[in-house]
Every structure is written in C-alpha cells, then in structure tokens.
N, C-alpha and C positions, 0 to 999 in steps of 0.2 A: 476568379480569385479575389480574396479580398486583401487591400493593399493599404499601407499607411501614408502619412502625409509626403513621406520621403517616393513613395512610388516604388517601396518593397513588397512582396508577398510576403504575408505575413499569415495568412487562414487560405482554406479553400472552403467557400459557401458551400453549405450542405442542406439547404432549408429556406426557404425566402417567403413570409407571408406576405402576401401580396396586399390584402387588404388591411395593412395594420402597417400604413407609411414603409412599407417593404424592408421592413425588420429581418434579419437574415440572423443563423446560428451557422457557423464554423467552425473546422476540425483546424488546428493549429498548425502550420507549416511544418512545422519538425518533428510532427504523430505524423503528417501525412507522409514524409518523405521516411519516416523509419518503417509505416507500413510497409511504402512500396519496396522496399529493400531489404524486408521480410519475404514479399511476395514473388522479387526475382529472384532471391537465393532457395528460398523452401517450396515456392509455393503456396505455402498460406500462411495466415500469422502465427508467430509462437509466441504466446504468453505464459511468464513463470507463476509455478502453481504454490501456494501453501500450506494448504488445506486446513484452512480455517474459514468460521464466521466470526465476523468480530462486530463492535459499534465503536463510535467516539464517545468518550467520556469525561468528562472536568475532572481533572483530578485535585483530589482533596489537599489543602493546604501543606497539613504537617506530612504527608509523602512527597509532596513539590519539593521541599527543602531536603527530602533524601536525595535527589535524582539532581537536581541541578541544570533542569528543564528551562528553556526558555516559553515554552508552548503553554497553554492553559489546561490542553486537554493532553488525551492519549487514545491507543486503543484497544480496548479490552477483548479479550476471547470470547467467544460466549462458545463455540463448540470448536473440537480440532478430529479431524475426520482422519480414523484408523489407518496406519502406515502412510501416512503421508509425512513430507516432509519436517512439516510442523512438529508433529507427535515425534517421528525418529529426534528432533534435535530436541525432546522434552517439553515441549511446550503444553500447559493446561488450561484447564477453561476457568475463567477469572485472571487469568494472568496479563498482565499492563505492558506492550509492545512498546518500548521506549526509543531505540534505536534501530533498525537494520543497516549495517558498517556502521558508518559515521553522521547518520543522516537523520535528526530529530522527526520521529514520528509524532505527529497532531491530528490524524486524520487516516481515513482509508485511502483519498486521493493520496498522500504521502507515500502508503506503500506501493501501489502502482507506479509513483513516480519513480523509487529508486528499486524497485527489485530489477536485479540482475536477469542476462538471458538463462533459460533451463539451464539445470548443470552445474549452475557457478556456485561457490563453496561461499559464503557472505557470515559474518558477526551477527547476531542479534542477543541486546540487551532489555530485558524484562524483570519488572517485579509482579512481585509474587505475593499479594496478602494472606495475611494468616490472621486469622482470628481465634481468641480463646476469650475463659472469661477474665482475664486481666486488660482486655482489650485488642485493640489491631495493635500489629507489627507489620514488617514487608521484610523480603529480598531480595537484593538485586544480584542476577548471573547473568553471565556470557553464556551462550550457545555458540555453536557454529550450525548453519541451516544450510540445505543441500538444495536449490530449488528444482522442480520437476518443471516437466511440460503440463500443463494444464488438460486433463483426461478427458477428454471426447465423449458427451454424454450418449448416453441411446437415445433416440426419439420413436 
C-alpha cells in the first residue's frame, strides 16, 4: 500500500519502476475500495454510460460571463451515440457540458468523477452555440439524463 506521513493508506501501488529510484503509480484508496464493493455486490464493475465523445475546451470569454463558471474550460460533444442516454436527454454535438447536478464540469475526469451509479435520474446543464451571420449567441438548458450501464463491447 502506499501510505502517508500519518501512516494512513492512502493508494494501492499498481506499478513500481524499479530502475527509475522506484517511482511507483497508484490507484487511490477510495477507487480501490468502491471497486471492491462493486465487485462483492455485482461481480464486476458497473460504470455509468453517456454516450458521448467529448474534449475539454477553454471557453471563450464573452460565454464565461453567461454561465457564471469558475473553471476556464468545459466540455464539448464532439459526437452522441444514437439512443443513448445523452441523445434521449437532448443532448448535440457542439453542445458545452457545464454542470451534471451541481457539479462544475472543467474536464472529462470531472464527469467520471460525479456521474452517478446506472439508473440514476441527475440534472445536466449545457450551452448550446448558435451561429448566424449576426454572430454567435448560446443557450443555456436543463436536462434531466437517465444514466445507463455502460454496453459490453464485442471483441
């Protein structure tokens, strides 16, 4: 385990190069302990699904002062994958992932961070640019998003 000054667990080593002053990489105590607790009640992990691809992106100034962001960036759709959850709660590609509940999205780690287990019924807030030739506009809606299980590829 890796442990801190106090002599807590705080990671389980998952990786130790040996020749590189034995530098190690660590899965975080409390991913490891929701794993295993995933894996005595189900069997294997269940991760909620969205069905999207998305990136992180800076968002432009004059939309920052619509949203009332403290993050620099956001994350944007680039595709949302038919009947999935994403798509039933409306969501499009181009569309700026602002919130899920109450939770400032800045990143893709941020949605892993708070998506709920499959199932669960959660807020999400997005803007939406629109472009014409008077220039951009946005705006911003509530969803509600239904999350799935995350769909077992074929191999």
């Amino acid at each position: 385990p890796l442990v801190n000054s106090s002599a807590r667990v705080v990671g389980i080593n998952t990786a130790i190069i040996a020749g590189a002053q034995n530098i190690s990489f660590s899965v975080p105590a409390n991913t490891a302990q929701w794993v295993v607790s995933e894996l005595i009640t189900h069997g294997y992990v269940r991760r909620s699904y969205l069905g999207i691809h998305c990136q992180a992106r800076r968002l432009p100034q004059h939309l920052k002062q619509l949203t009332n962001l403290s993050k620099p960036q956001v994350v944007q759709v680039v595709q949302v994958a038919l009947g999935s959850p994403a798509h039933l709660a409306g969501m499009q590609e181009g569309d700026l992932l602002l919130f899920i509940g109450d939770h400032p999205i800045g990143s893709i780690d941020d949605i892993h961070k708070v998506l709920p287990a499959p199932g669960s019924r959660i807020p999400v807030r997005i803007l939406r640019p629109t472009y014409s030739r008077s220039g951009e506009s946005a705006e911003i809606f509530v969803s509600e998003l239904v999350t799935a299980e995350r769909p077992v590829s074929a191999s």
